[in-house]
C-alpha positions in Angstrom: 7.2 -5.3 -40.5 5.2 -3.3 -38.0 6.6 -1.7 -35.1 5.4 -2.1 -31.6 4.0 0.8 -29.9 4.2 0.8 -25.9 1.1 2.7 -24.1 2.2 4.9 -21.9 0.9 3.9 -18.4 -1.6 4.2 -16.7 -2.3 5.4 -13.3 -1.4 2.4 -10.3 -4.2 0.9 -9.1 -4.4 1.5 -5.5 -6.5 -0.5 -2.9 -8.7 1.7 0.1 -9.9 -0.1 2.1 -11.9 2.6 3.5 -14.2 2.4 0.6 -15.0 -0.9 1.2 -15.9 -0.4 4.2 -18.4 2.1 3.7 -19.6 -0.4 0.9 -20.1 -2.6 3.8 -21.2 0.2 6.0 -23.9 0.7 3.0 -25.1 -2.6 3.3 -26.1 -2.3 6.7 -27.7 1.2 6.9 -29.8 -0.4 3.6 -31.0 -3.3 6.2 -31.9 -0.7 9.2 -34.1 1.9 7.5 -35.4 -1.2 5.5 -36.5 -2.4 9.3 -37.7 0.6 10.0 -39.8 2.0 6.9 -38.2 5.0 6.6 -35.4 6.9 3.9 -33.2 8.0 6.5 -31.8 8.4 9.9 -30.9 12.4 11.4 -28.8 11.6 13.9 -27.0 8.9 15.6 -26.5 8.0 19.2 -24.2 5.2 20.9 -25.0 4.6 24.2 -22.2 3.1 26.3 -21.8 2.0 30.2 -24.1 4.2 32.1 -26.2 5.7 29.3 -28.8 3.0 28.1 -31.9 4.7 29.2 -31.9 7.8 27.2 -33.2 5.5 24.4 -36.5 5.4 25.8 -36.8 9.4 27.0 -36.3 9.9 22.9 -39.5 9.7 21.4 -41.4 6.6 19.8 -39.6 3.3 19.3 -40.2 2.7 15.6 -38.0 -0.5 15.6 -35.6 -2.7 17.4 -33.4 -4.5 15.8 -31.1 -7.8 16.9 -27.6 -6.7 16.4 -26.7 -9.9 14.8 -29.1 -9.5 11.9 -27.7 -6.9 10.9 -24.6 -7.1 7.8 -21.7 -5.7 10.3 -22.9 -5.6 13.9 -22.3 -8.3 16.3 -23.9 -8.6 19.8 -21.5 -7.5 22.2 -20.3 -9.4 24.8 -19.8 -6.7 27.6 -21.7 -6.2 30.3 -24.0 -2.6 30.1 -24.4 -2.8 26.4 -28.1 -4.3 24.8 -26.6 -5.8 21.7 -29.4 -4.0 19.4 -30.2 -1.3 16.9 -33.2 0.7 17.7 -34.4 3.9 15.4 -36.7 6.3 17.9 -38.8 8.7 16.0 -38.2 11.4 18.1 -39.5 15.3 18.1 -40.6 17.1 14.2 -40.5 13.5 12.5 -36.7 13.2 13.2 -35.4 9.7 13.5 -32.6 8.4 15.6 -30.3 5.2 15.5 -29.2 4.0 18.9 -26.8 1.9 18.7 -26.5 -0.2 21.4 -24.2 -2.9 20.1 -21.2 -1.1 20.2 -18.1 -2.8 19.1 -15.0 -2.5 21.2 -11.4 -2.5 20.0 -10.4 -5.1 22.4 -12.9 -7.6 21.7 -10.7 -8.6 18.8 -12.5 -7.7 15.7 -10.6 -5.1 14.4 -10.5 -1.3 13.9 -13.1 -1.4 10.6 -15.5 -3.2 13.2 -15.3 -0.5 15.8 -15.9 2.2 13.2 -18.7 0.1 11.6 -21.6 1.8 13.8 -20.9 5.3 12.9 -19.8 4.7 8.9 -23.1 2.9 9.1 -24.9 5.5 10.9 -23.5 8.1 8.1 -24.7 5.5 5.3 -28.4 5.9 6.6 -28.1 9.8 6.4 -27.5 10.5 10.2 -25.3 14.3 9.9 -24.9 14.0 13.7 -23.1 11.5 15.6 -23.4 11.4 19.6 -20.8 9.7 21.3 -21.1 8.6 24.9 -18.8 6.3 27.1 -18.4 5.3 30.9 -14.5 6.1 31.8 -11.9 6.8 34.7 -11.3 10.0 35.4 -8.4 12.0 36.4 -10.2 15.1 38.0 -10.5 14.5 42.1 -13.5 17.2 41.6 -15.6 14.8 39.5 -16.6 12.4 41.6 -18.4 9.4 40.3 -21.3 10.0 38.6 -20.3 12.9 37.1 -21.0 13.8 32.8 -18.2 15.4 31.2 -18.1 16.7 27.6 -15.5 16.0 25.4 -13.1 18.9 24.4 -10.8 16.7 22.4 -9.5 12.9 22.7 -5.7 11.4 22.4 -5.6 8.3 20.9 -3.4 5.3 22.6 -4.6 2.4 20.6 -1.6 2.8 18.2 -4.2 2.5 15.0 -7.1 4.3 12.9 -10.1 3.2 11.2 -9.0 4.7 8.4 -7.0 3.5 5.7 -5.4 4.6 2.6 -5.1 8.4 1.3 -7.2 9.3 3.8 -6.0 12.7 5.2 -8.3 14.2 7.6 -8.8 17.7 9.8 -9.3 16.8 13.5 -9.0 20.7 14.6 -12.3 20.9 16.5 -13.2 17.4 16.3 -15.7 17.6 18.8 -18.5 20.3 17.8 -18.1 23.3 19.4 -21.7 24.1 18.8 -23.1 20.9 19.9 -20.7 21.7 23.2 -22.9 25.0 23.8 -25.8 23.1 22.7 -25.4 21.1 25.6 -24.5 23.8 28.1 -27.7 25.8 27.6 -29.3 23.2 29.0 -26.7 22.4 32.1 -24.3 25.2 32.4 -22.5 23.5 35.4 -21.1 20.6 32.8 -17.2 20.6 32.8 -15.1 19.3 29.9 -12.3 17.8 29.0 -9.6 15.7 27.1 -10.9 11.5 26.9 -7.6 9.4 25.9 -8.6 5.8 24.7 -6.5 3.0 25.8 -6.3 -0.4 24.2 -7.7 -2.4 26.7 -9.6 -4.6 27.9 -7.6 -4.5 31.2 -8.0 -0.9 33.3 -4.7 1.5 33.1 -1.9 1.4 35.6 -1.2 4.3 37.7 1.5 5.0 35.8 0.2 5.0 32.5 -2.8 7.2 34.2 -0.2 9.7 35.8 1.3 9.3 31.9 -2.1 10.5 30.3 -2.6 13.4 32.2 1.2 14.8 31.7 -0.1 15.0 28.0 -3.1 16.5 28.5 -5.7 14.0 29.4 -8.4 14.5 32.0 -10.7 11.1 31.2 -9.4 7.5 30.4 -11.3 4.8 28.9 -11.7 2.4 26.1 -13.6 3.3 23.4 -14.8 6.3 21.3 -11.7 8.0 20.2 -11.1 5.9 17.0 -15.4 6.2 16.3 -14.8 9.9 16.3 -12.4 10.3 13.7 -14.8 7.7 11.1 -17.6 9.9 12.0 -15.2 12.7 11.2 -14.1 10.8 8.2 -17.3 10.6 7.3 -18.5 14.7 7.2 -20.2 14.0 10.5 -20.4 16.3 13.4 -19.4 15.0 16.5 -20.5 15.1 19.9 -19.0 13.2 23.1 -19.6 13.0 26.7 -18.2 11.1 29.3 -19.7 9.4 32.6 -17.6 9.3 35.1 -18.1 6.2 36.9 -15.1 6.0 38.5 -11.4 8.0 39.6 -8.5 6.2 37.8 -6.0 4.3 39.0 -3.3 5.7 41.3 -5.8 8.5 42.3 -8.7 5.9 43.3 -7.5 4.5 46.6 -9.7 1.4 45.8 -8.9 -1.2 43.5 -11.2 -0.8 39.6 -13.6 -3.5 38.7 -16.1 -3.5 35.9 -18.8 -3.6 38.5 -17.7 -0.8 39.9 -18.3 1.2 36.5 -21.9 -0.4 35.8 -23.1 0.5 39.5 -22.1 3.8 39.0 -24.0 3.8 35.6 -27.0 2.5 37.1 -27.1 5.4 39.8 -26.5 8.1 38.1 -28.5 6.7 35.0 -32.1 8.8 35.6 -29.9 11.7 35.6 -27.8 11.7 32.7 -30.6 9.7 30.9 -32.7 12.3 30.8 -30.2 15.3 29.9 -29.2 13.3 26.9 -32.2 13.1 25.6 -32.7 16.8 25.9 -29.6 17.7 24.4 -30.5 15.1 21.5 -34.1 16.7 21.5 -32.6 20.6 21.5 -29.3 19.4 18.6 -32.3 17.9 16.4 -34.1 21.8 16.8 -31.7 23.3 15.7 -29.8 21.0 13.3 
């Protein structure tokens, strides 16, 4: 008679699904430089409301890509956003991804397909991740029109992209370099705290008069929870705002979406074209 040894046991399998999602994000960033002919991508760019033609003040379209051929992406359904992937081969033989299919939180898909852009973006090799959104703002002094960079976000979504034992620094989220970077080329640009809301409907006056007791001076919809992937992901992050509107309780009129893309479209020259140099002067000295 033999006696029956027990194994001692073994560590507990545990599920991240934060790895599979860069798995995923792996995918993609495989079918974008395969698009393009290239082995990698420097830096990454989403372009929201307001910010579309700094794409083309970049450098040399290499290749634009449908958002929905692409493992991942979808095209989006809001107004102000092209729904495509284009890598610009900019200054020194740096490349960029613009993303212009940017996926909101409130469209429905879910948090890993909001984060999907930049996790891709890091996937292809991009070490720099430039965030840009069109919001409310809570500064009577910035009237529309106005870029802001972004010191810092709150995030009032009540979720994160990330998931599992995924514990991550968010002291100085938002480069400090890449913050002076864009000051020695406009010294005038303000900053300040961007909180991200849920959405898709615009804030009450309450919940704006809220977000400024804790410290916000932007509101908007987006880029908060695509900062902490890029984070997540060893990027450096840079954000800036466009305000395209004051939020409500301290507008006087009431918000539309319209409102927002007008504003885009008039200060769009403008902030177009100091984008691109702060892309063209981050890629210098990157």
């Amino acid at each position: 008679m033999t006696d029956h040894v027990q194994s001692a046991p073994g560590p507990v399998p545990t599920h991240d699904p934060t790895a599979e999602e860069n798995l995923r994000a792996e995918e993609a960033a495989k079918a974008v430089l395969g698009a393009a002919g290239i082995d990698r991508i420097d830096l990454a760019c989403t372009l929201g409301s307001g910010w579309g033609g700094a794409a083309e003040q970049l450098g040399e379209l290499v290749a634009e890509i449908d958002a929905d051929t692409v493992p991942g992406f979808h095209t989006s359904g809001v107004s102000g956003h092209s729904g495509t992937l284009k890598v610009i081969r900019a200054a020194g033989n740096r490349h960029v991804l613009v993303i212009g299919a940017r996926t909101h939180y409130y469209e429905g898909r879910g948090v890993s397909a909001v984060a999907h852009g930049v996790r891709t973006a890091a996937a292809a090799g991009a070490t720099v991740m430039v965030l840009t959104n069109g919001c409310g703002g809570l500064n009577s002094d910035w009237a529309p029109g106005t870029p802001v960079l972004i010191s810092d976000h709150i995030n009032l979504t009540g979720t994160s992209p990330l998931r599992g034992p995924h514990f991550v620094d968010m002291t100085d989220l938002y480069s400090p370099r890449l913050r002076d970077v864009a000051r020695s080329i406009d010294p005038s640009l303000p900053e300040g705290v961007y909180a991200q809301f849920p959405g898709p409907h615009y804030e009450t006056p309450a919940e704006v008069r809220y977000a400024g007791i804790i410290g916000a001076d932007l509101v908007g919809m987006s880029t908060a929870l695509e900062a902490i992937a890029a984070r997540a992901a060893g990027m450096e992050v840079f954000g800036i705002s466009l305000v395209t509107n004051l939020a409500a309780g301290i507008s006087e009129e009431p918000l539309s979406h319209e409102e927002v893309l007008q504003a885009g479209r008039e200060a769009g020259p403008r902030i177009a074209s100091l984008l691109a140099q702060i892309i063209g002067r981050t890629l210098e000295s990157a």
